[in-house]
VEXPASE-266240 format. One record per atom (N, C-alpha, C): x, y, z. Coordinates in steps of 0.02 Angstrom, whole numbers, padded with zeros to 5 digits, always signed. Layout:
BEGIN
XYZ/...
//
This chain:
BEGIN
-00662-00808-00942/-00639-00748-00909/-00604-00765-00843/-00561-00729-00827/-00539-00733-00752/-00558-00719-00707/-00564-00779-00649/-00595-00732-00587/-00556-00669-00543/-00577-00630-00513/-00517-00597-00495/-00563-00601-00413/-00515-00614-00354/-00526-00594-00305/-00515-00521-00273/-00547-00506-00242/-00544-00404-00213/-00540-00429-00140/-00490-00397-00119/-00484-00423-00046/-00470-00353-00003/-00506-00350+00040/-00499-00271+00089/-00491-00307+00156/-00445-00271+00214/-00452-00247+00246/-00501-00209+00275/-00540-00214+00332/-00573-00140+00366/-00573-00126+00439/-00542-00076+00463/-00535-00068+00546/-00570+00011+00547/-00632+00012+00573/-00654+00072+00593/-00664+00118+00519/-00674+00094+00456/-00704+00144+00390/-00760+00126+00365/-00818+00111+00416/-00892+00096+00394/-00927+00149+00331/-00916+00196+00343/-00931+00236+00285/-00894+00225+00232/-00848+00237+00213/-00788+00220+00167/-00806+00161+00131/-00810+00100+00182/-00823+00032+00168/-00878+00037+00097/-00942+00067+00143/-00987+00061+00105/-01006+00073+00048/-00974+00145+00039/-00967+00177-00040/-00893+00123-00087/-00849+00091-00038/-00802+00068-00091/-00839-00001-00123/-00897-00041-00077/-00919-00096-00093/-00995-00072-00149/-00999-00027-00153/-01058+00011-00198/-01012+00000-00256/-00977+00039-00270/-00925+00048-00335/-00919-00017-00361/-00868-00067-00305/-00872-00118-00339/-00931-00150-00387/-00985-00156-00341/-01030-00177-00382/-01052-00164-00430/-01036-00102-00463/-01052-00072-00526/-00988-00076-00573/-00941-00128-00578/-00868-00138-00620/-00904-00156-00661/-00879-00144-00702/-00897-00163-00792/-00872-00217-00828/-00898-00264-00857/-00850-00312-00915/-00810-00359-00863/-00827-00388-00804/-00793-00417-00742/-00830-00479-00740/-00808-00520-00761/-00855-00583-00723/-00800-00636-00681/-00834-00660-00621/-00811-00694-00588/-00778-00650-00518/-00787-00598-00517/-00779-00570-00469/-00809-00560-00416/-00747-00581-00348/-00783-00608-00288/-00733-00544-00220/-00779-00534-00199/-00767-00483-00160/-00774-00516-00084/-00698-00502-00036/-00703-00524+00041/-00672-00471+00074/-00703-00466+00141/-00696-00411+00172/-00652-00456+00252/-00618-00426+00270/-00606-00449+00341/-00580-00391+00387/-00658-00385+00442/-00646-00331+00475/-00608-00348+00540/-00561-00315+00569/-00534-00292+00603/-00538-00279+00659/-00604-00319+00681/-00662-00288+00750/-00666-00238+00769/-00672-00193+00712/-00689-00120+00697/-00759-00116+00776/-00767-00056+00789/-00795-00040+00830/-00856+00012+00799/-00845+00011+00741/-00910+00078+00698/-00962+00035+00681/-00959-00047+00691/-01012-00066+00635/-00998-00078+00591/-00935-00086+00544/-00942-00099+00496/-00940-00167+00472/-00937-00234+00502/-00938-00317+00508/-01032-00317+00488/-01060-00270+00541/-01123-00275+00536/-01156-00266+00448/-01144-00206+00428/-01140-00142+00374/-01131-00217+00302/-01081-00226+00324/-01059-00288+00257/-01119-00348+00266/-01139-00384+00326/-01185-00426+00348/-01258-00412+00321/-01286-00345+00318/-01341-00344+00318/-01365-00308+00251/-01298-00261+00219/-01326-00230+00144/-01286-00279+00091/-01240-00310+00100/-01185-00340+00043/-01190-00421+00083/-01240-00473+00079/-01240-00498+00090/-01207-00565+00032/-01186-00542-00006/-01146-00573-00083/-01077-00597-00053/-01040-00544-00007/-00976-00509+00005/-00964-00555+00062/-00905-00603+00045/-00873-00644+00100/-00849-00619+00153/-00880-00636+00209/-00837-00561+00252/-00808-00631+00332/-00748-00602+00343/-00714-00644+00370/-00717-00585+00453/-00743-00599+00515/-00733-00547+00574/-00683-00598+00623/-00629-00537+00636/-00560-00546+00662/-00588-00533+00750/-00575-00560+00762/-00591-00540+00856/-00525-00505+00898/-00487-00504+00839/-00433-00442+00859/-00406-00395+00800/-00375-00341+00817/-00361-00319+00747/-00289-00327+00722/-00281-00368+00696/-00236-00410+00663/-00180-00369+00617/-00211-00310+00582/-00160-00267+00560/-00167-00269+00452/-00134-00240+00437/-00141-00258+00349/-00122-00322+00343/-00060-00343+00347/-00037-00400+00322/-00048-00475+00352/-00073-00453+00397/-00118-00535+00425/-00151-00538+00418/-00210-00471+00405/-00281-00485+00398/-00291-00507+00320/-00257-00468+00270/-00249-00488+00201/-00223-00546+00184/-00200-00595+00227/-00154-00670+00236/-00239-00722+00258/-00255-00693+00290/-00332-00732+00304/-00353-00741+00237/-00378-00676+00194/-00412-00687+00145/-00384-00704+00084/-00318-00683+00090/-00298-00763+00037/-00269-00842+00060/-00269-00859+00103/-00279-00905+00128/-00340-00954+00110/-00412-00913+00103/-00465-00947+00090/-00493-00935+00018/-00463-00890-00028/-00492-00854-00085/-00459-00894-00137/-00471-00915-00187/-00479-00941-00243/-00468-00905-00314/-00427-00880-00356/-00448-00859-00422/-00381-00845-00457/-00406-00792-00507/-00337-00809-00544/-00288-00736-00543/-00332-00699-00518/-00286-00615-00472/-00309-00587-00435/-00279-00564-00381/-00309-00549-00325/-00274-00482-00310/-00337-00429-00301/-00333-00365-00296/-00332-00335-00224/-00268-00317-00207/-00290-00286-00136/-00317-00234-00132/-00356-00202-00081/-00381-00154-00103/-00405-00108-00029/-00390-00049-00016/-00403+00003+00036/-00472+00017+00042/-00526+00005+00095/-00587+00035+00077/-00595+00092+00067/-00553+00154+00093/-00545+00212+00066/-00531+00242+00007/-00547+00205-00042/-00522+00214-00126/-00613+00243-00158/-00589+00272-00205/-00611+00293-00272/-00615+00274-00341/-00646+00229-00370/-00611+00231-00446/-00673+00215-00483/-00641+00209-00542/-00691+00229-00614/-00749+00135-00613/-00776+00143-00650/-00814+00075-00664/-00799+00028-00694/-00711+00038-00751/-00702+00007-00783/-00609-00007-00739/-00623+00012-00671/-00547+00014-00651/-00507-00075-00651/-00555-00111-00619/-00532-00175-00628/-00534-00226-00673/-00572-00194-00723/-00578-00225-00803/-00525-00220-00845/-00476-00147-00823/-00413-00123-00853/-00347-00152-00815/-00358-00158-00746/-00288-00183-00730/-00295-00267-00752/-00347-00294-00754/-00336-00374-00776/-00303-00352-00861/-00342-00322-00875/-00302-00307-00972/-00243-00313-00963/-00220-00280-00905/-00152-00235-00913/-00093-00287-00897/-00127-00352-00859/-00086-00438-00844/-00084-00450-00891/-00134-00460-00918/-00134-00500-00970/-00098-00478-01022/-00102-00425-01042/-00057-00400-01093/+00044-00373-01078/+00028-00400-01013/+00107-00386-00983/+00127-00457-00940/+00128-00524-00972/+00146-00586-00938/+00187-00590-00885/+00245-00555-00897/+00294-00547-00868/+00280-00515-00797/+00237-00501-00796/+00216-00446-00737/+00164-00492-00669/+00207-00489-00629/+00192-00535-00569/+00138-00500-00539/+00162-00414-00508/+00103-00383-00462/+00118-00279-00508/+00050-00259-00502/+00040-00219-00538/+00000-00146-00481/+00037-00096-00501/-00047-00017-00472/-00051+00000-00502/-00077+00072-00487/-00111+00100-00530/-00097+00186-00499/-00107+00227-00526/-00085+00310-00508/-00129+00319-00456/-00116+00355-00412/-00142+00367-00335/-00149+00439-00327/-00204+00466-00339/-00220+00542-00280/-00270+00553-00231/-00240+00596-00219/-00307+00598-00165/-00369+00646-00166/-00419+00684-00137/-00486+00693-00157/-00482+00751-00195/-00443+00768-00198/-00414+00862-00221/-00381+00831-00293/-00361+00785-00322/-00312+00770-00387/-00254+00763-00354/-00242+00787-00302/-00157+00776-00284/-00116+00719-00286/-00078+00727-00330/-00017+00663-00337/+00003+00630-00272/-00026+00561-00259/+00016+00521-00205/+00040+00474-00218/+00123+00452-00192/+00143+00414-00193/+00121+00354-00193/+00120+00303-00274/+00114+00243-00235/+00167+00191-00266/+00217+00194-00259/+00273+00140-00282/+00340+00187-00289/+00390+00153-00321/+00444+00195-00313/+00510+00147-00325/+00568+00158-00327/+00641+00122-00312/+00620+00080-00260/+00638+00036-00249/+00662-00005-00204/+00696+00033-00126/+00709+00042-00076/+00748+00077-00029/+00836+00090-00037/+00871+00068-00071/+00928+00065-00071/+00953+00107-00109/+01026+00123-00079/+01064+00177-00098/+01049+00249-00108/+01048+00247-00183/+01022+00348-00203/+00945+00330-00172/+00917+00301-00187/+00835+00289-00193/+00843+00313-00120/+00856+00282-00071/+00854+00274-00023/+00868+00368+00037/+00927+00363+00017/+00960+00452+00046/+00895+00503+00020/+00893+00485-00077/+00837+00546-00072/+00796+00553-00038/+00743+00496-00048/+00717+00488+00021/+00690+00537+00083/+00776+00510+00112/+00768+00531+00178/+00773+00594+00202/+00819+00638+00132/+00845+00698+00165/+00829+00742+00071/+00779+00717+00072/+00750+00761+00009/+00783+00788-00072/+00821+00726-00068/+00880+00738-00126/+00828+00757-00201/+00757+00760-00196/+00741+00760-00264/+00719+00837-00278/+00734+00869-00231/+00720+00939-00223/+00790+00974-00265/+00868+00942-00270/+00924+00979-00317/+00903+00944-00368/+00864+00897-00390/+00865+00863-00471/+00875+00783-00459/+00885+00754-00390/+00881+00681-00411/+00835+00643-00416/+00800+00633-00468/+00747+00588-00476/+00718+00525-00437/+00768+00477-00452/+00762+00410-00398/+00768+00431-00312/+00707+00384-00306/+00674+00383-00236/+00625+00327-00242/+00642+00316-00144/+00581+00262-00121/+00527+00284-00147/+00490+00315-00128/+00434+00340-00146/+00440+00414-00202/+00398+00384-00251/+00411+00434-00335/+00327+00469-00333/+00330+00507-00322/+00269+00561-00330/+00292+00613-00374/+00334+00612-00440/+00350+00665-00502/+00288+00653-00527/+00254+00689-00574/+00202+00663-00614/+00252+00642-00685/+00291+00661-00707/+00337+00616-00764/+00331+00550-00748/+00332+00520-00696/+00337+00446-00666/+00294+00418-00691/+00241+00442-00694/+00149+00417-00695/+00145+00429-00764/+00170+00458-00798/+00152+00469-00884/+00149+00401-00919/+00156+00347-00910/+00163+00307-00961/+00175+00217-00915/+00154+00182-00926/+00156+00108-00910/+00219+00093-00909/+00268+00079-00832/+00314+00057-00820/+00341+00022-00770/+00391-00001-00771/+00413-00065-00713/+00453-00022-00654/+00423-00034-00583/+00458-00003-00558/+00489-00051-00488/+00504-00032-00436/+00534-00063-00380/+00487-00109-00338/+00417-00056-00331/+00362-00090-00287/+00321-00024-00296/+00248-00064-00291/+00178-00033-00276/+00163-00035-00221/+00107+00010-00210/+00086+00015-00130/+00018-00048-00137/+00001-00059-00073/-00042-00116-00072/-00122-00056-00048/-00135-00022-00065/-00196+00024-00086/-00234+00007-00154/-00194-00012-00200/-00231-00051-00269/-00172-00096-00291/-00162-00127-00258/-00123-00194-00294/-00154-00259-00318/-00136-00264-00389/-00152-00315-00429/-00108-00375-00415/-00104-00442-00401/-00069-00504-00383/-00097-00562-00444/-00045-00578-00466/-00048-00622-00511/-00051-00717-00452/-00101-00743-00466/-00099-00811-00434/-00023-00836-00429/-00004-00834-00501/+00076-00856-00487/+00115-00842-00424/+00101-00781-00426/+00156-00743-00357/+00149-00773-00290/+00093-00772-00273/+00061-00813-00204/+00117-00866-00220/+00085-00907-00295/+00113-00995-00269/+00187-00988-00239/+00234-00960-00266/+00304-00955-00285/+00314-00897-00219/+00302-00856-00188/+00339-00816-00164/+00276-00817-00084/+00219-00825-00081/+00195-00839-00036/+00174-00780+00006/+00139-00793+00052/+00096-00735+00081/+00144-00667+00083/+00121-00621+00110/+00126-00564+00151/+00145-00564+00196/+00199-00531+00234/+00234-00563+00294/+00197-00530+00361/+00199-00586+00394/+00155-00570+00447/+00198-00501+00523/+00259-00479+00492/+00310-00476+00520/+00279-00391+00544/+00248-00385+00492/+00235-00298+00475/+00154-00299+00501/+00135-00241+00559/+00089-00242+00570/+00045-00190+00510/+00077-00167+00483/+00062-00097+00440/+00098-00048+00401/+00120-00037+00334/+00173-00009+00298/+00229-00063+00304/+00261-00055+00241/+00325-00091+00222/+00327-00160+00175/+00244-00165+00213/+00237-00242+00194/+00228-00255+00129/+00221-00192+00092/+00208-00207+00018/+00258-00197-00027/+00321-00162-00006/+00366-00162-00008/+00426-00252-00009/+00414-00241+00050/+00435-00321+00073/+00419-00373+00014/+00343-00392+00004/+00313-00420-00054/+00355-00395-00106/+00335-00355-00164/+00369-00337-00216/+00430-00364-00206/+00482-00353-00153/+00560-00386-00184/+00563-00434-00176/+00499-00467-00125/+00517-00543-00137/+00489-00560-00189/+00447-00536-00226/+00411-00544-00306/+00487-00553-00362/+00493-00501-00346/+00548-00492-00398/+00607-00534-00402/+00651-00538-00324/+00691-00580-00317/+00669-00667-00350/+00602-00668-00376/+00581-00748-00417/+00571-00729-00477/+00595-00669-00530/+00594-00656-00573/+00527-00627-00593/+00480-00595-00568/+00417-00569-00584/+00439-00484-00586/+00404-00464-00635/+00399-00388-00633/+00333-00342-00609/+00383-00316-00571/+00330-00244-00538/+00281-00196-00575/+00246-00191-00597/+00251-00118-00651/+00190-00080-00631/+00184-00016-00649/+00125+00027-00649/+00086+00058-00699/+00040+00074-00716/-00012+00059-00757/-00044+00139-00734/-00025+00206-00744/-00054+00250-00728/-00108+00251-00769/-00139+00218-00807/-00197+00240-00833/-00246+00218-00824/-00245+00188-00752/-00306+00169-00706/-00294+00228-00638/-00349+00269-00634/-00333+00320-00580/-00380+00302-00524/-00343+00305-00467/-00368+00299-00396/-00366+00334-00362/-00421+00365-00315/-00427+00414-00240/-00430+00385-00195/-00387+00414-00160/-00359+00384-00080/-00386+00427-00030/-00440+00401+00029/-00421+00449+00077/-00356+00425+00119/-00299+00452+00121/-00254+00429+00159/-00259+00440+00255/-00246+00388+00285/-00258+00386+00344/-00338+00403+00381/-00369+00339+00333/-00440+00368+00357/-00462+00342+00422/-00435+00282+00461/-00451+00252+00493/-00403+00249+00576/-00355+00302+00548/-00332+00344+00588/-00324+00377+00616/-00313+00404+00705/-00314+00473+00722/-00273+00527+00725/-00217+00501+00717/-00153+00549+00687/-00125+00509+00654/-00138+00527+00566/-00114+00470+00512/-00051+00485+00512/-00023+00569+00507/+00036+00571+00506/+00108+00539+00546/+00072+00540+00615/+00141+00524+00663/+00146+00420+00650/+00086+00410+00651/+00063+00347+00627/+00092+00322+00589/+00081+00363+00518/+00114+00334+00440/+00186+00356+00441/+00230+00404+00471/+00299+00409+00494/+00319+00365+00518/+00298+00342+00578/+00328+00298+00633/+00309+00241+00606/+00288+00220+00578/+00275+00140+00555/+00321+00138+00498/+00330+00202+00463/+00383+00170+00385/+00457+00184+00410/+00462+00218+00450/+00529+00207+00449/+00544+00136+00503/+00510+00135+00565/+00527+00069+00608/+00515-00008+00565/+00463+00005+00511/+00463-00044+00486/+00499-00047+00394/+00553-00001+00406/+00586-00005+00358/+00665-00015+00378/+00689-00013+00431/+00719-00035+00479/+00713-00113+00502/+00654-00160+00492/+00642-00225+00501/+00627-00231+00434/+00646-00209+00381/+00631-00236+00298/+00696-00253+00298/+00755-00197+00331/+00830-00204+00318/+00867-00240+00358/+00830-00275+00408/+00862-00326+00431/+00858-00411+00446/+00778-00409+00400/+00744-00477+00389/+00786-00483+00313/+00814-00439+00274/+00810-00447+00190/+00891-00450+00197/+00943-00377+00238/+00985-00368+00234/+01047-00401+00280/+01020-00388+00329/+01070-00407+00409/+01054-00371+00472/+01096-00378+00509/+01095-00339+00559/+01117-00267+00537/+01181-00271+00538/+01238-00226+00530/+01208-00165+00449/+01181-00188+00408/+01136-00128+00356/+01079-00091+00391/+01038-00148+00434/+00995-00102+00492/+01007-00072+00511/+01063-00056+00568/+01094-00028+00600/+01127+00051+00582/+01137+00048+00524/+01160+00091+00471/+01127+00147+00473/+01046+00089+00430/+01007+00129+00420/+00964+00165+00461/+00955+00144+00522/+00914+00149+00593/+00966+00231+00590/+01028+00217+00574/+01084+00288+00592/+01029+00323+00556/+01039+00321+00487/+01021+00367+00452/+00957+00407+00469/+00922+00355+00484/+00850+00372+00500/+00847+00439+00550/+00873+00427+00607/+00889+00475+00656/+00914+00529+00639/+00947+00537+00602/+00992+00606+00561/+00920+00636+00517/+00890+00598+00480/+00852+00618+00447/+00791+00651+00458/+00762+00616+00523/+00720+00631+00561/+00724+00711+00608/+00785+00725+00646/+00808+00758+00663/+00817+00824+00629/+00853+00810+00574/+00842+00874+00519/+00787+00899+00514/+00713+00857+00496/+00675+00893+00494/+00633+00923+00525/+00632+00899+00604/+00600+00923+00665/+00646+00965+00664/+00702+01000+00666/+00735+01063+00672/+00717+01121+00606/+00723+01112+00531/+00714+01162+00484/+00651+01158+00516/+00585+01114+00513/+00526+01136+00524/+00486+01178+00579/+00546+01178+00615/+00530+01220+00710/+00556+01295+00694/+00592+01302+00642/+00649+01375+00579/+00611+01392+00553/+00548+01348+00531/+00507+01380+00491/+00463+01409+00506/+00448+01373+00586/+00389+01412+00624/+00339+01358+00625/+00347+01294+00595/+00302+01247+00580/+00300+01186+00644/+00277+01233+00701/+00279+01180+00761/+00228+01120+00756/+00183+01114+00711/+00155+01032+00720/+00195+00975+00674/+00209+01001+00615/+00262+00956+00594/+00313+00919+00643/+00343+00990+00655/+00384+00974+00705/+00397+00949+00758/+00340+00938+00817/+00312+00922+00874/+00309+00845+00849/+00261+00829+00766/+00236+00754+00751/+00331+00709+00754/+00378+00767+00718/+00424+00726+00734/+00463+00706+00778/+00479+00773+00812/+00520+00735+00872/+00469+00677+00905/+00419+00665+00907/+00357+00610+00920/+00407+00562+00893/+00404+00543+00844/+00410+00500+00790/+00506+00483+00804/+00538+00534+00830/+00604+00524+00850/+00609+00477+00899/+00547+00486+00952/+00569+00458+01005/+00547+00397+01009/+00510+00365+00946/+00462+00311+00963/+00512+00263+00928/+00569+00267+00871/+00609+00238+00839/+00649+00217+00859/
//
């Protein structure tokens, strides 16, 4: 059987933590599975929480908080096996969730890094993968092109999308499956991104070595989104677009950054204005926030 490594992140989700490391332990049909935690010098306790009930659970404590993609660079750095699952302590899933995405490698070779369908505690459809950022993908996006009929977008939250096992641009790193291969050949997680993008980033450099992306909706996951956050929104805004802005100029150039940094501003702008039309002053308030921090 394969080992599969589970690798989390945790900054401040001691509760969360605890129920996501319960679950684990109850996966089904899994052998060799090794679970590491690297906290964040979370301030709730939760370094402790892993120390004293999950004493199985490799747990790596950061004396600063290092962010997603460095702290997840620690633990594969030291982790060993033959796929390695990233994984949000804020998740949900069934008992047989990581028994199905290894099926789902194995039965899809070709397939470098893999998710799985994402909602959150209500059933609600969340985004987790999508086009790539460029071009149509990209405009819809920003200025809501899928609202006249255009399908393609960064981020694909249709439920048509999720119907059926397919290859797409990139997964979010909330349940991402990593094939050992990918590490060897394409190499960590860039340390570049303190948070968002970075999984993004990954995937095209996956792909750009010939590995395929794909999603596997028939493993379902609950997200609390922005649990470890105090305003997830202005947070999860301001980090995807500034750090989608440094995706387009580590990958693209200067001069496509620049572009896009335009666009961004137009886009941003639009919607702190319809949303202030609508009467919807916290939206609105989160963005001009989010205007000025870009």
């Amino acid at each position: 059987m394969s080992k599969v490594i589970v690798a989390m992140v945790s900054f401040n989700t001691k509760n969360h933590l605890e129920k996501c490391l319960k679950n684990l332990s109850r996966q089904q049909a899994v052998s060799g599975l090794e679970i590491w935690v690297l906290d964040n010098n979370s301030a709730d306790g939760s370094a402790e929480l892993v120390s004293q009930k999950f004493p199985k659970v490799k747990l790596i404590k950061s004396a600063e908080n290092l962010g997603f993609a460095k702290g997840q660079n620690e633990i594969l750095k030291k982790a060993r096996g033959d796929y390695y699952l990233l994984l949000n302590p804020d998740t949900e899933f069934s008992p047989d969730a990581v028994e199905k995405i290894v099926t789902f490698m194995e039965q899809n070779p070709g397939c470098g890094i893999a998710g799985c369908k994402l909602t959150d505690p209500s059933l609600k459809l969340q985004s987790n993968g999508g086009d790539l950022p460029f071009g149509v993908a990209l405009l819809s996006w920003l200025f809501n092109l899928e609202s006249i009929g255009i399908k393609s977008n960064f981020h694909r939250n249709d439920r048509e999308y999720y119907l059926k096992p397919r290859e797409v641009g990139w997964v979010g790193g909330t349940f991402m499956m990593i094939r050992k291969e990918v590490l060897e050949k394409v190499g960590l997680l860039s340390p570049d991104y303190f948070m968002y993008v970075e999984d993004v980033d990954f995937c095209y450099r996956a792909s750009n070595k010939g590995f395929k992306i794909m999603i596997d909706p028939g493993i379902e996951v609950r997200h609390i989104s922005g649990a470890s956050s105090k305003n997830p929104k202005f947070y999860q805004w301001k980090n995807e677009f500034s750090n989608l802005i440094l995706f387009y100029r580590k990958n693209l150039g200067v001069f496509p950054s620049l572009v896009l940094k335009l666009l961004i501003y137009i886009s941003v702008f639009l919607r702190m204005v319809v949303y202030a039309l609508l009467g919807k002053g916290g939206p609105s308030l989160t963005y001009a926030k989010v205007l000025a921090s870009i």
